[in-house]
N, C-alpha and C positions, 0 to 999 in steps of 0.2 A: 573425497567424494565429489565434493564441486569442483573440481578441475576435471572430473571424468565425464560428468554432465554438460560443461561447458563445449567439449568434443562433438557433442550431439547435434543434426542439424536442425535449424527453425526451432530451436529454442534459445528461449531468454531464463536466465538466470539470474534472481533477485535472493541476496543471503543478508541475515543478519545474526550474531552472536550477542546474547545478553549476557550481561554478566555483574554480578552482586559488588554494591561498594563503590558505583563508578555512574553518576547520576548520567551522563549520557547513553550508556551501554545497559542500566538496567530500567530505564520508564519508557513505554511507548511510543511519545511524542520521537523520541532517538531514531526508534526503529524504524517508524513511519518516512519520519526525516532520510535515513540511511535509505529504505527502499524505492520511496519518492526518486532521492536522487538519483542512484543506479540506473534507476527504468529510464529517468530522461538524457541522462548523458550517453545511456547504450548505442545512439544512435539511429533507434528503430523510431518512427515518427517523431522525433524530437522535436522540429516544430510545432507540429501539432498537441502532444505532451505542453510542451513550456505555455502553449494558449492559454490551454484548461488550469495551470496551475496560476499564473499571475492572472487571471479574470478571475477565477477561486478567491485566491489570497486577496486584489484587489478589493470584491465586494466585504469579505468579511473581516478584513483588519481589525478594523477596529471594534467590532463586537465580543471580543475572544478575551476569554479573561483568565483563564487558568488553561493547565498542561490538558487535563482532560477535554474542555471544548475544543484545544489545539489540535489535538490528537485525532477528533472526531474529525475535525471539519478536514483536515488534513486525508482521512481516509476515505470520505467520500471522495474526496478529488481523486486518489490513488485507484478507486472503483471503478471512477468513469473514464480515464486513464485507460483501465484495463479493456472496459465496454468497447471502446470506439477503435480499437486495434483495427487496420484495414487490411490486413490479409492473416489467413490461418496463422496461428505460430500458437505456439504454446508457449508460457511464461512460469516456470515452476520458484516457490518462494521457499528458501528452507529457512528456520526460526530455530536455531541450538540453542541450548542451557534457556529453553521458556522458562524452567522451572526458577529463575533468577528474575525474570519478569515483577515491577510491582506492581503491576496491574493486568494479573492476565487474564479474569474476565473480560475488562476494556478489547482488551487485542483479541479474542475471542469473538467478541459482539460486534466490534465492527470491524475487521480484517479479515478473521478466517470463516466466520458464517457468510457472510458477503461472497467470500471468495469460494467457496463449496455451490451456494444458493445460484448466486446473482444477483440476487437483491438486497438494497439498498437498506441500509439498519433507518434512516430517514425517513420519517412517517409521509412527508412531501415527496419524496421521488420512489413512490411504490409502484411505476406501471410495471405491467406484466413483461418481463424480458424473458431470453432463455437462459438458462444457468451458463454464468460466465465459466469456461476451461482454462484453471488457472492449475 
């Protein structure tokens, strides 16, 4: 299926596979990490992607104490990532075997609500946007 969608044009293709027993493949922080990466090595704004990520990671280093703040702050950046895209394209994210996920509320509340919405699971960056086309 993802090789068939890859064919498509002005789409970006972001995948991730969970999978139980296998601490990288089945906690969010993985996933985020996995999608994160693809989106900025794809090529599409990659410059501008790698900014938002090390001024991200730079300001909050060192405040982050467990996988779940990891996760969180990690997906905001992956939001805003999405937000600042400079021309149409559509980015479609497929998530297989969720049901192997340990935390998929977590990936629910900030990945795929964000990504339906537009808006920010962050009580701080609530302006009004239009719902991001992910």
């Amino acid at each position: 299926m993802v090789e068939e969608i890859w064919k498509l044009h002005d789409f970006q293709v972001l995948y991730f596979i969970f999978q139980n027993g296998d601490l990288k493949t089945s906690v969010p922080l993985g996933m985020i990490a996995s999608l994160t990466y693809q989106f900025v090595t794809s090529g599409v704004e990659s410059e501008r992607l790698m900014n938002i990520l090390k001024e991200g990671t730079k300001v909050h280093r060192d405040g982050l104490t467990d996988q779940v703040q990891h996760f969180r702050k990690v997906c905001s950046l992956f939001m805003e990532m999405l937000r600042g895209l400079e021309y149409p394209m559509k980015v479609i994210i497929l998530i297989d075997a969720f049901d192997e996920c340990t935390e998929p509320s977590e990936v629910a509340r900030n990945l795929l609500l964000p990504c339906v919405t537009g808006e920010s699971t962050n009580r701080s960056d609530r302006s009004p946007r239009s719902a991001t086309r992910v």
